[in-house]
TORKOL-725284 format. One record per atom (N, C-alpha, C): residue number from 1; x negated, y negated, z negated; residue in three letters; atom name. Coordinates in nm, 3 decimals. Layout:
BEGIN
  resi       c1       c2       c3  resn  name
   NUM        X        Y        Z   ala    CA
...
This chain:
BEGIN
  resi       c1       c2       c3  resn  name
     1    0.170    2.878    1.603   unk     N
     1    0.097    2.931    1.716   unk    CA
     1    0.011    2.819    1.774   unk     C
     2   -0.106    2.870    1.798   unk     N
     2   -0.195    2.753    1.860   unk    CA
     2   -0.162    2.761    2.048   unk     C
     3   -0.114    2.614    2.091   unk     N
     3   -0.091    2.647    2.195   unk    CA
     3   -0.134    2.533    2.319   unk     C
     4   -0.166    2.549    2.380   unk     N
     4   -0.291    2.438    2.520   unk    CA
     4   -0.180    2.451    2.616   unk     C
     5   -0.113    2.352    2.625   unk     N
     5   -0.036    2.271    2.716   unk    CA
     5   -0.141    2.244    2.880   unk     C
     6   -0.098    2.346    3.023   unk     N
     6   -0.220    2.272    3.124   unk    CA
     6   -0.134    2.150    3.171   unk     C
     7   -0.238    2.090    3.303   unk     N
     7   -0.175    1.954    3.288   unk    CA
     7   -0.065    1.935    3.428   unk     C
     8    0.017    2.079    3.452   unk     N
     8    0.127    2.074    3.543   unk    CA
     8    0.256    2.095    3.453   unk     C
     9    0.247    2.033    3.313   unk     N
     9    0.379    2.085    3.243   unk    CA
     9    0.395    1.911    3.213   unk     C
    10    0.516    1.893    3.167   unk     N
    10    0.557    1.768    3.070   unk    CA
    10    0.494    1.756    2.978   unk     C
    11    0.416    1.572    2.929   unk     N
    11    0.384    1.596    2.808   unk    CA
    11    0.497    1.614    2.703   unk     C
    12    0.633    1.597    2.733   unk     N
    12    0.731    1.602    2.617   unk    CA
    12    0.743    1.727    2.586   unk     C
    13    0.706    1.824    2.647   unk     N
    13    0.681    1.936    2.568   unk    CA
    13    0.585    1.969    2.446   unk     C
    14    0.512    1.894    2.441   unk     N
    14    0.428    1.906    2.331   unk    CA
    14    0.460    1.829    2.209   unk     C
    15    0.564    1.740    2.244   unk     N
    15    0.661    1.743    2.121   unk    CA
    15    0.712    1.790    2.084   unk     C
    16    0.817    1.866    2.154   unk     N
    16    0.902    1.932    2.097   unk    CA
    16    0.881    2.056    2.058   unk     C
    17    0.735    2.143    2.102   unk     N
    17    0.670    2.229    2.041   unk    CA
    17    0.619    2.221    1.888   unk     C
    18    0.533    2.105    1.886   unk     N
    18    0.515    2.071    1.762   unk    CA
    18    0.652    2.068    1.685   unk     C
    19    0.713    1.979    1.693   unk     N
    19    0.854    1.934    1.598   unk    CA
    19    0.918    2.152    1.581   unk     C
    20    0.888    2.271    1.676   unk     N
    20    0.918    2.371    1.609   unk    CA
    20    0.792    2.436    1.525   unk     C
    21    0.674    2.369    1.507   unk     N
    21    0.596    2.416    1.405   unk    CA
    21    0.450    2.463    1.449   unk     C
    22    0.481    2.462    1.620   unk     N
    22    0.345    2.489    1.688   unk    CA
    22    0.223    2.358    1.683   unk     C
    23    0.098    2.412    1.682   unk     N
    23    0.008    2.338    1.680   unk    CA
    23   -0.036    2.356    1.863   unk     C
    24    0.014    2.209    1.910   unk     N
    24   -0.006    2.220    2.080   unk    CA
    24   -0.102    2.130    2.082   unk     C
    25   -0.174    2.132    2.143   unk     N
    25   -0.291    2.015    2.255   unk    CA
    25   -0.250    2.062    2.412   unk     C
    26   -0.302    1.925    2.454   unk     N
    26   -0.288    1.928    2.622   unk    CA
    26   -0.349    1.888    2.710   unk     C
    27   -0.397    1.948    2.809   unk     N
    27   -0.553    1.894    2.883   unk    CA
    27   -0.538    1.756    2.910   unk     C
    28   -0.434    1.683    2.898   unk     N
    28   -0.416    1.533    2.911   unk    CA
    28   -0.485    1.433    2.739   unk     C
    29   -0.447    1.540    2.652   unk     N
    29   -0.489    1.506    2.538   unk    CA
    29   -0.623    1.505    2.545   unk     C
    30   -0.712    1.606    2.548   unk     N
    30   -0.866    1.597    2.621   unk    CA
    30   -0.936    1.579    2.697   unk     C
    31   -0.853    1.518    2.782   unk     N
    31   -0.962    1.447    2.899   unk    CA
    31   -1.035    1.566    2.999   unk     C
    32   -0.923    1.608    3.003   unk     N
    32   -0.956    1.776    3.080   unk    CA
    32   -0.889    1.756    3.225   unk     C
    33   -0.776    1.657    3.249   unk     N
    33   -0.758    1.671    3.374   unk    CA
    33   -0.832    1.661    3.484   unk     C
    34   -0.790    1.729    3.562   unk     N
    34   -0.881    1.752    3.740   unk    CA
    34   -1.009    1.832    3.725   unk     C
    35   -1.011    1.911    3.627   unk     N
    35   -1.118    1.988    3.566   unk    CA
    35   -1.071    2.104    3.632   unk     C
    36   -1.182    2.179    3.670   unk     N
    36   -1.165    2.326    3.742   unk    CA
    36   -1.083    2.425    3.630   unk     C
    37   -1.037    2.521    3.722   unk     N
    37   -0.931    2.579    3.574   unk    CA
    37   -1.064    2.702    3.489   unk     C
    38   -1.148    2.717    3.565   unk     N
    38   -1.259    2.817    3.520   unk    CA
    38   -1.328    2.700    3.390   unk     C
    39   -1.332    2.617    3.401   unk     N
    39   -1.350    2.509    3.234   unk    CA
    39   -1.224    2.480    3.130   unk     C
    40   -1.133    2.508    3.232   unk     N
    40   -0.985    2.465    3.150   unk    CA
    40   -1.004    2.624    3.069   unk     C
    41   -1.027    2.695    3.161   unk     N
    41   -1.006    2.857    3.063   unk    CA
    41   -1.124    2.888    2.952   unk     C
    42   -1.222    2.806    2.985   unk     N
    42   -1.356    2.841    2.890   unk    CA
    42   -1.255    2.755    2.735   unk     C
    43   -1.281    2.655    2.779   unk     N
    43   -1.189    2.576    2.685   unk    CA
    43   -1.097    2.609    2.587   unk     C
    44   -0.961    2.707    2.653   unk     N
    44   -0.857    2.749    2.559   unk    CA
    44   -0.901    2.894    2.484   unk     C
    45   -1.007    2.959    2.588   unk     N
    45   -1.039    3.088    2.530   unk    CA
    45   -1.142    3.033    2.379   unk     C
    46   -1.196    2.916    2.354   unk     N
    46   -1.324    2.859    2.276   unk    CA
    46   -1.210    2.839    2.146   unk     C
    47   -1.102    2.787    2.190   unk     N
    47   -1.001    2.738    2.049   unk    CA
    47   -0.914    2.826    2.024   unk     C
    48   -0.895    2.956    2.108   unk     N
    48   -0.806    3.028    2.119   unk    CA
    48   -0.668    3.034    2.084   unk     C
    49   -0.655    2.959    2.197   unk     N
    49   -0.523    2.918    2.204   unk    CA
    49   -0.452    3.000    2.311   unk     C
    50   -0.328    2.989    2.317   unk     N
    50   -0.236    3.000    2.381   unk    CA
    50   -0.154    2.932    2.496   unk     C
    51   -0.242    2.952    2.637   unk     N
    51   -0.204    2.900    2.744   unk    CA
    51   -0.074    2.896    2.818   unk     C
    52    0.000    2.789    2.773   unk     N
    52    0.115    2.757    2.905   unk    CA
    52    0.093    2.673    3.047   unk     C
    53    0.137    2.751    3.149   unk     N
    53    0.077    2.713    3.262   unk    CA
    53    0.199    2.699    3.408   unk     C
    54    0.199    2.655    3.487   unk     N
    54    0.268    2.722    3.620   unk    CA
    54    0.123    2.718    3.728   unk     C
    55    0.018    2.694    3.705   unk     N
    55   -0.073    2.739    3.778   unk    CA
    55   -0.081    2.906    3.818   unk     C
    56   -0.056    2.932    3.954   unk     N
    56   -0.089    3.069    4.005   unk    CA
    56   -0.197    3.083    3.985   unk     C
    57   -0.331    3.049    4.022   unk     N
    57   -0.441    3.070    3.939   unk    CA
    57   -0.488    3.133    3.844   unk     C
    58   -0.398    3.143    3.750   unk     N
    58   -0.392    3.244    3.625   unk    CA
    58   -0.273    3.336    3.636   unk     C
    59   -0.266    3.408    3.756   unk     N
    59   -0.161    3.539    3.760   unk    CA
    59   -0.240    3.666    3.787   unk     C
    60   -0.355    3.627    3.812   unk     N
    60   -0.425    3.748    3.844   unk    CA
    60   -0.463    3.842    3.758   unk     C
    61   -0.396    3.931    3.687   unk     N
    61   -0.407    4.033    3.584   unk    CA
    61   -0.495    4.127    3.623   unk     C
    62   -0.584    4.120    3.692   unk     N
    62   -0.710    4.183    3.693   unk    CA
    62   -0.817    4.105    3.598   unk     C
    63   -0.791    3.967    3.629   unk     N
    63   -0.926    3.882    3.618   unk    CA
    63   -0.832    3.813    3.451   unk     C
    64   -0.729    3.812    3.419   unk     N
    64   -0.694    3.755    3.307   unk    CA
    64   -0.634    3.860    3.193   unk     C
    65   -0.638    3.974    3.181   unk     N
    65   -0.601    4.153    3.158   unk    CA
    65   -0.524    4.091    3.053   unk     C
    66   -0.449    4.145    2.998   unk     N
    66   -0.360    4.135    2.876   unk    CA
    66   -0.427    4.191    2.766   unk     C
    67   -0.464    4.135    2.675   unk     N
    67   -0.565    4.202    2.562   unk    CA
    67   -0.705    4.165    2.561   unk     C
    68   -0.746    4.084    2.707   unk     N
    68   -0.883    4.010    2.686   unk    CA
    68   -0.886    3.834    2.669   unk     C
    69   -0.776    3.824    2.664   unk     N
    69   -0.782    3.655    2.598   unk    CA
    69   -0.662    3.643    2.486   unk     C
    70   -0.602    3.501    2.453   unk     N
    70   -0.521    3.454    2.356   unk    CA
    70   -0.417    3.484    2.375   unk     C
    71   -0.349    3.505    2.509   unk     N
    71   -0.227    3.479    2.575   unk    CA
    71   -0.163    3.376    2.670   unk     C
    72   -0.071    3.405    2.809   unk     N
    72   -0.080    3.325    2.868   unk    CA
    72    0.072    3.327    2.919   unk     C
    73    0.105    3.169    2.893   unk     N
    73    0.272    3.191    2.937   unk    CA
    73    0.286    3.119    3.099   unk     C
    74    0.298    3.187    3.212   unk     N
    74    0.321    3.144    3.368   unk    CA
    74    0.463    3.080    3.378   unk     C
    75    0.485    3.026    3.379   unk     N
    75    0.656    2.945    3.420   unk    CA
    75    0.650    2.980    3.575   unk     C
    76    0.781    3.007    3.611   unk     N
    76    0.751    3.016    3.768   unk    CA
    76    0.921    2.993    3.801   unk     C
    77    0.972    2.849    3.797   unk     N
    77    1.102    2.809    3.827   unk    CA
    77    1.085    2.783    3.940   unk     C
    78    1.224    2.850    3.996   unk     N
    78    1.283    2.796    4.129   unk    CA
    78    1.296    2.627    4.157   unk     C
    79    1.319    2.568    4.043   unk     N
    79    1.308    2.402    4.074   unk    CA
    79    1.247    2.335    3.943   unk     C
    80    1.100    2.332    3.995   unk     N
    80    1.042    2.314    3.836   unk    CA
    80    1.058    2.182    3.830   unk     C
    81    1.098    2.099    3.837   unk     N
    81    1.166    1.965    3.757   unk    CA
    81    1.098    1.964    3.600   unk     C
    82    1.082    1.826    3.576   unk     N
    82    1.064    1.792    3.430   unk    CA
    82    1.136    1.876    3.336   unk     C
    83    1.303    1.840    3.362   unk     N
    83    1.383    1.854    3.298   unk    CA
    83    1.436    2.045    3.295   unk     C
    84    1.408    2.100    3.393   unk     N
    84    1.370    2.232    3.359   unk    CA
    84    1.301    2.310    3.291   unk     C
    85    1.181    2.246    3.315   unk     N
    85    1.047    2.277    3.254   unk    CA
    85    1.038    2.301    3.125   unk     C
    86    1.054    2.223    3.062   unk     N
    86    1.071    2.196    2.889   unk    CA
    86    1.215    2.266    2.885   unk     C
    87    1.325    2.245    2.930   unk     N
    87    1.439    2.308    2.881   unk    CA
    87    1.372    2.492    2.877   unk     C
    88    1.316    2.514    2.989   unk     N
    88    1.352    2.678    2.985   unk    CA
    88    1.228    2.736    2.853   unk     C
    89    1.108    2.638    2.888   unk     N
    89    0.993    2.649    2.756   unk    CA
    89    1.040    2.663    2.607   unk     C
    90    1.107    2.542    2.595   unk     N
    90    1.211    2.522    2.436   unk    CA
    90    1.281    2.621    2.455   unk     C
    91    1.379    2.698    2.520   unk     N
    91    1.464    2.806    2.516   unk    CA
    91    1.414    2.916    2.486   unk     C
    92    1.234    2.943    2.539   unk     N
    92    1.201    3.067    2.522   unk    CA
    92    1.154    3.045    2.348   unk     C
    93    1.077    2.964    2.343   unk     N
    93    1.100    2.961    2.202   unk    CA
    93    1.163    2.943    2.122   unk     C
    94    1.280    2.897    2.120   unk     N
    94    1.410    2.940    2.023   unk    CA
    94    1.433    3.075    2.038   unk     C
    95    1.466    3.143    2.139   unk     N
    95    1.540    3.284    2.151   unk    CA
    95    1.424    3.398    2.140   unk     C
    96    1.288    3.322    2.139   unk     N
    96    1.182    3.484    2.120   unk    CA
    96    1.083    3.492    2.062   unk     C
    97    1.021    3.605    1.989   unk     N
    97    0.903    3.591    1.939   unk    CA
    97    0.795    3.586    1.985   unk     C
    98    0.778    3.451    1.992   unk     N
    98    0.652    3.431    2.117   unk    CA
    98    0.537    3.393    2.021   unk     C
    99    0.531    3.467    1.892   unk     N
    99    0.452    3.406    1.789   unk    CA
    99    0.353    3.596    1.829   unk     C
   100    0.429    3.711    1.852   unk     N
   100    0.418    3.798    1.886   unk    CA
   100    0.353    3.797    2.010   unk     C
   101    0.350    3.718    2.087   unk     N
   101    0.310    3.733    2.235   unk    CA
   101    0.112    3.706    2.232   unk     C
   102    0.042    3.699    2.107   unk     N
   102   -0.080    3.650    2.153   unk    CA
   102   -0.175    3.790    2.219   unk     C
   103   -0.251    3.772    2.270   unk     N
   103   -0.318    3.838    2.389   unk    CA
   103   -0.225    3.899    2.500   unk     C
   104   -0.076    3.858    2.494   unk     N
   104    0.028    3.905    2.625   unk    CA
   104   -0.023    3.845    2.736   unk     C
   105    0.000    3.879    2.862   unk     N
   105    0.017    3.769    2.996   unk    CA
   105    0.126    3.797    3.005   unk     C
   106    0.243    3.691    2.987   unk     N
   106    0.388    3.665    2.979   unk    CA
   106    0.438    3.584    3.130   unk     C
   107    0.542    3.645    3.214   unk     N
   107    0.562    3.515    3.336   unk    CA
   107    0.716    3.545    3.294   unk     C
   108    0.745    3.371    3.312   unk     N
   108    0.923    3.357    3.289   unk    CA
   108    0.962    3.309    3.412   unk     C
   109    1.079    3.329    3.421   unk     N
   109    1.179    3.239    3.612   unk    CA
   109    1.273    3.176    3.494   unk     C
   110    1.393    3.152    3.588   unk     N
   110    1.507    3.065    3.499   unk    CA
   110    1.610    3.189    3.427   unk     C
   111    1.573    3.322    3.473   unk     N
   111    1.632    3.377    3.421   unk    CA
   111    1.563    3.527    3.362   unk     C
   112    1.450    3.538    3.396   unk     N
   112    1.392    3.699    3.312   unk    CA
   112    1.247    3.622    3.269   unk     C
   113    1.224    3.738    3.157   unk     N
   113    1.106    3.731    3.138   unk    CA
   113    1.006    3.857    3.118   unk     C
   114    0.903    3.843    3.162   unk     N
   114    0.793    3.975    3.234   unk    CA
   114    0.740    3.958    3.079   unk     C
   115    0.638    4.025    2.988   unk     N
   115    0.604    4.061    2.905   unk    CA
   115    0.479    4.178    2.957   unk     C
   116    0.378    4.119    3.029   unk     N
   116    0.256    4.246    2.992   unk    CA
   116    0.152    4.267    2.870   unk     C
   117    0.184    4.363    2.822   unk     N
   117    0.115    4.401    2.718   unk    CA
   117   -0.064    4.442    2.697   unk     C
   118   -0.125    4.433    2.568   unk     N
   118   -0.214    4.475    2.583   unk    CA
   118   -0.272    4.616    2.662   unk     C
   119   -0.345    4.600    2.755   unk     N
   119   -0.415    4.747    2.851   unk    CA
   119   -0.484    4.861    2.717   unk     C
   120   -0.466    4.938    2.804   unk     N
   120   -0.524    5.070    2.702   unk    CA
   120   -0.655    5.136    2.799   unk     C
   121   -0.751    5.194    2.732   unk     N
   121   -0.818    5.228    2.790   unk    CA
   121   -0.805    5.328    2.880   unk     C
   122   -0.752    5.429    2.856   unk     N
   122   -0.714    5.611    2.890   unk    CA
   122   -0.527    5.548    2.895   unk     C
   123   -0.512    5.554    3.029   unk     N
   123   -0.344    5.566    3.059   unk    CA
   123   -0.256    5.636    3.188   unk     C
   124   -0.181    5.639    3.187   unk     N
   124   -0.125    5.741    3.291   unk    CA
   124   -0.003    5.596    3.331   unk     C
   125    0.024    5.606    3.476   unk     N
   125    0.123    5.509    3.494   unk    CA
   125    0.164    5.371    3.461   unk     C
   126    0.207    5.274    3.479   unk     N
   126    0.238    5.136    3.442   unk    CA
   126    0.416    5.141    3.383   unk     C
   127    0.470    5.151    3.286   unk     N
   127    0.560    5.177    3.226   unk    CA
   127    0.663    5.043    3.204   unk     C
   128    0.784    5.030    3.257   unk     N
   128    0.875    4.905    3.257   unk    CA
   128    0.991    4.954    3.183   unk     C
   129    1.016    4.835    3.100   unk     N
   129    1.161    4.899    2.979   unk    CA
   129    1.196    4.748    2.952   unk     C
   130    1.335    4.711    2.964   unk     N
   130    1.400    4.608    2.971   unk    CA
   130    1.433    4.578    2.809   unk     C
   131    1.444    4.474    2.782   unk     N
   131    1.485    4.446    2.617   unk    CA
   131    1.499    4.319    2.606   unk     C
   132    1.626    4.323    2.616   unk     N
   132    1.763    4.200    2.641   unk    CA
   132    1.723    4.157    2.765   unk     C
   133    1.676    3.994    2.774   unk     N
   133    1.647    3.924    2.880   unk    CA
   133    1.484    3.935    2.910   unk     C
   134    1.418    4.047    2.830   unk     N
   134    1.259    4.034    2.877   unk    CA
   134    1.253    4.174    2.938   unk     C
   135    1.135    4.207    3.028   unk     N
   135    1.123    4.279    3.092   unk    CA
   135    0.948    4.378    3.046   unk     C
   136    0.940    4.422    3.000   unk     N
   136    0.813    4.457    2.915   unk    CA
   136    0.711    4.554    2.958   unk     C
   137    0.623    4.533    3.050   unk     N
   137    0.559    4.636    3.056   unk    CA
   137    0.400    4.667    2.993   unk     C
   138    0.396    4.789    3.011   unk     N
   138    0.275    4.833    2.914   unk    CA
   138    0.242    4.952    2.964   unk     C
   139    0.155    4.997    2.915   unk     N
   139    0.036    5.154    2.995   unk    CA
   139    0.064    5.234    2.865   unk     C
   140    0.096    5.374    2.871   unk     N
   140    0.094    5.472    2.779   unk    CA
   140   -0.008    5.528    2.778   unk     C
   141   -0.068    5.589    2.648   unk     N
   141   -0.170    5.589    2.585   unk    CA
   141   -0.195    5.799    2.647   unk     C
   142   -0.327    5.851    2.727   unk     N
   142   -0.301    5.922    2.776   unk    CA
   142   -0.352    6.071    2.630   unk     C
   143   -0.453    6.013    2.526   unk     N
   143   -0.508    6.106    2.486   unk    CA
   143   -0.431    6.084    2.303   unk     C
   144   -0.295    6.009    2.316   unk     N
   144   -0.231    6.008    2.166   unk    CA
   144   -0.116    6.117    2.191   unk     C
   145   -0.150    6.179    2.056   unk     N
   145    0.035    6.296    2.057   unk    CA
   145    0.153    6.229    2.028   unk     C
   146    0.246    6.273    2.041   unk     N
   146    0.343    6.162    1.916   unk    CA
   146    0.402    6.174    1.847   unk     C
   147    0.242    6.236    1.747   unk     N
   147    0.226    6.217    1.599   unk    CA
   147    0.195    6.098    1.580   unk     C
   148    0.064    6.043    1.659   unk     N
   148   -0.025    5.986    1.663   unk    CA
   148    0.060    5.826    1.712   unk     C
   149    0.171    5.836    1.803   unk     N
   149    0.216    5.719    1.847   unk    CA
   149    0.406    5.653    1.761   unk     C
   150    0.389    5.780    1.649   unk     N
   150    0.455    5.740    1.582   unk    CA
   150    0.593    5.819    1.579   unk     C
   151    0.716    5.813    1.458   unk     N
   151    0.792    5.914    1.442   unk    CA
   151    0.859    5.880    1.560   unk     C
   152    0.956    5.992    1.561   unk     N
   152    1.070    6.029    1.695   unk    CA
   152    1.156    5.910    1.735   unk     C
   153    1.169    5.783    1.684   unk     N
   153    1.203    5.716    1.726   unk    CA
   153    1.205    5.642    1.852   unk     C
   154    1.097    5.691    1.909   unk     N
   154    1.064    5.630    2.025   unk    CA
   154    1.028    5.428    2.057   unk     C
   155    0.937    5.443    1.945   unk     N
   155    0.909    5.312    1.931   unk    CA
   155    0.735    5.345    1.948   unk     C
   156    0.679    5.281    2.029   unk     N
   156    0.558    5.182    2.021   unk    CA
   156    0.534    5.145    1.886   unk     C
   157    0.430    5.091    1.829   unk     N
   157    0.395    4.964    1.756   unk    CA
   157    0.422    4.865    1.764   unk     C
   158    0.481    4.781    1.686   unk     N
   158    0.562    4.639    1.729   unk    CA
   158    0.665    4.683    1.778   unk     C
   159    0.772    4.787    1.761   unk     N
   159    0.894    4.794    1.832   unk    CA
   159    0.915    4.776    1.942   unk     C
   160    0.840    4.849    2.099   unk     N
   160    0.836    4.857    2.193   unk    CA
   160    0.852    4.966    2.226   unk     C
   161    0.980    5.011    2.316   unk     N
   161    1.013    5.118    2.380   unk    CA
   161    0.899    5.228    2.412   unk     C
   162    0.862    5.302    2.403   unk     N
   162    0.766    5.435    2.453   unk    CA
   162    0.846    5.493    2.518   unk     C
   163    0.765    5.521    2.633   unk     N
   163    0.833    5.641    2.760   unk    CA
   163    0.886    5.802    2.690   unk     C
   164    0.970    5.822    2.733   unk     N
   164    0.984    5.969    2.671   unk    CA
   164    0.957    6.105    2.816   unk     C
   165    0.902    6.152    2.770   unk     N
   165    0.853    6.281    2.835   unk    CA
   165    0.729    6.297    2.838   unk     C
């Protein structure tokens, strides 16, 4: 996964990302710090990468939609410490497929994780379905049958819960 480290995380995270197989850079690596985040975002959207951040700045899911950029992971710990930071980051990537997450806006705490999915054009409601420790939401599709959204299983694409009724 291509992934842009901003410059409120540890750089030791970008070791230990790499050492699991990710290709990370970090605005410290480019000479990006103290740079407005509207250049930091031109930037990761240009290499398309995959933004980890605790900047609020990028929570605004109007202006950052799920499905119009790379993907964006928000950390939002109760005591963001170094040593948190990277622990709960490394954890999410051991325990999830965050190789799956590109065009998501993803926010984690120390203990859940939010998962918004790509927007649909035509939808009815904002739809929440828990799966394990992530919390997943997504818009149901208003003009598919479900023929069209797949057998009775009640799966999405990518194995994501679909609303039933």
């Amino acid at each position: 996964m291509k992934i842009k480290l901003d410059e409120n995380l540890p750089l030791r995270l970008a070791t230990l990302l790499k050492e699991l197989g990710h290709d990370v850079q970090t605005v410290h690596d480019e000479g990006l710090v103290g740079l407005s985040d509207a250049k930091i975002w031109e930037v990761v959207q240009t290499e398309s990468r995959f933004l980890i951040t605790q900047d609020l700045d990028f929570s605004d899911l109007r202006r950052f939609a799920p499905g119009s950029h790379h993907g964006i992971l928000l950390v939002r710990l109760h005591s963001p410490n170094r040593r948190n930071l990277v622990g709960r980051v490394v954890e999410i990537f051991h325990s999830e497929s965050v190789g799956e997450w590109a065009r998501y806006f993803v926010v984690t705490t120390g203990r859940k994780i939010r998962v918004f999915l790509v927007q649909f054009r035509a939808y009815r409601g904002l739809q929440r379905r828990r799966i394990g420790s992530r919390i997943v939401y997504f818009r149901h599709l208003l003009e598919a049958s479900d023929e069209a959204m797949g057998p009775a299983t009640g799966q999405l694409h990518g194995g994501v819960p679909r609303p039933r009724g």
